[in-house]
N, C-alpha and C positions, 0 to 999 in steps of 0.2 A: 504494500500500500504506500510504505515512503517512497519506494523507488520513479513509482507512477506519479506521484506531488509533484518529484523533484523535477522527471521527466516534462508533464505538462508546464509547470516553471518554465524551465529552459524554452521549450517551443513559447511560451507566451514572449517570453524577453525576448526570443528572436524574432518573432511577429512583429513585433513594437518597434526594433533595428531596422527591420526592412521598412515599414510603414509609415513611420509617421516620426523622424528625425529632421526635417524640415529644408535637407540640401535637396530633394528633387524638384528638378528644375520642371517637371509637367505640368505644374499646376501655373507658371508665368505665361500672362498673354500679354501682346502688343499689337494696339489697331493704330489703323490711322488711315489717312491719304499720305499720297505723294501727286506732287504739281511740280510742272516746271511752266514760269512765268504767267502762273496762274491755271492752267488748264490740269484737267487731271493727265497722270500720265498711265497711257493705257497697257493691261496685256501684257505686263511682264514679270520681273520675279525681282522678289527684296531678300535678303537674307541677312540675318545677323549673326554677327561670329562672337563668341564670350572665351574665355580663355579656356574652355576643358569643351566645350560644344557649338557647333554650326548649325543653324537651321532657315529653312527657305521656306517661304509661302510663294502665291501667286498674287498676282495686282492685277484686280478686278478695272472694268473696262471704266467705271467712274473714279479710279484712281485710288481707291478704300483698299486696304488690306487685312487680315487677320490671319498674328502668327503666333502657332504654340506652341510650348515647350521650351522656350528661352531660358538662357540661365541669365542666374543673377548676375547682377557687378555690369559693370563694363565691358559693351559691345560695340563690334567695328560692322560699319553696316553698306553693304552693298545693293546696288539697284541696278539690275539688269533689264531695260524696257524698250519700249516701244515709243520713241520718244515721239510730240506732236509734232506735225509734219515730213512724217515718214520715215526718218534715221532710226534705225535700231542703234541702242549704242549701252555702253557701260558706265554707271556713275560711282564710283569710289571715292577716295581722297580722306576727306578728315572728318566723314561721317560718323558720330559716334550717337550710341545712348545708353546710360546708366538703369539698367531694369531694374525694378523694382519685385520681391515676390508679389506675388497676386497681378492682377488687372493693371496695364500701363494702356496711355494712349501716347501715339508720337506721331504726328507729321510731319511730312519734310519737304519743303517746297522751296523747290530747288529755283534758279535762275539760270538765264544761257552763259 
């Protein structure tokens, strides 16, 4: 009977380790637009980089994005789109945003 106590213990404390120590980064989201010189930018892909994970959403055709899973701290953020007036192109450089756990919102509107 001890041994089954000590047994369910451990499995409980290890439930607990896996579950709900508060470094998983699934539960961060981050919306927003992105524009350049006002317009949305259409149809392409944002992605944020944090120091131990990367993740990409898509950019919806009114320029709104929703991305999950981010980690916390300080992100380098990349925009791969369909820029207005037809250029596909890449927007890098000194895109940054500090996530916060839970719900962020971040727009980024860019200029030419």
């Amino acid at each position: 009977m001890r041994q089954k106590r000590i047994l369910l213990f451990v499995i409980g404390v290890g439930l607990i380790g896996i579950i709900g120590c508060g470094g998983d980064a699934s539960g961060n989201v981050v919306t927003g637009k992105v524009t350049l010189s006002g317009n949305p930018v259409d149809r392409g892909i944002i992605t944020f980089s944090g120091k131990e994970k990367k993740v990409s959403a898509p950019i919806d055709k009114d320029g709104s994005y929703k991305i999950e899973g981010v980690a916390a701290g300080p992100n380098q953020v990349s925009i791969d789109a369909n820029i207005p007036g037809g250029k596909n192109g890449s927007v890098k450089g000194n895109l940054t945003f500090d996530v916060k756990p839970g719900k962020n919102s971040k727009d980024f509107p860019l200029e030419k």
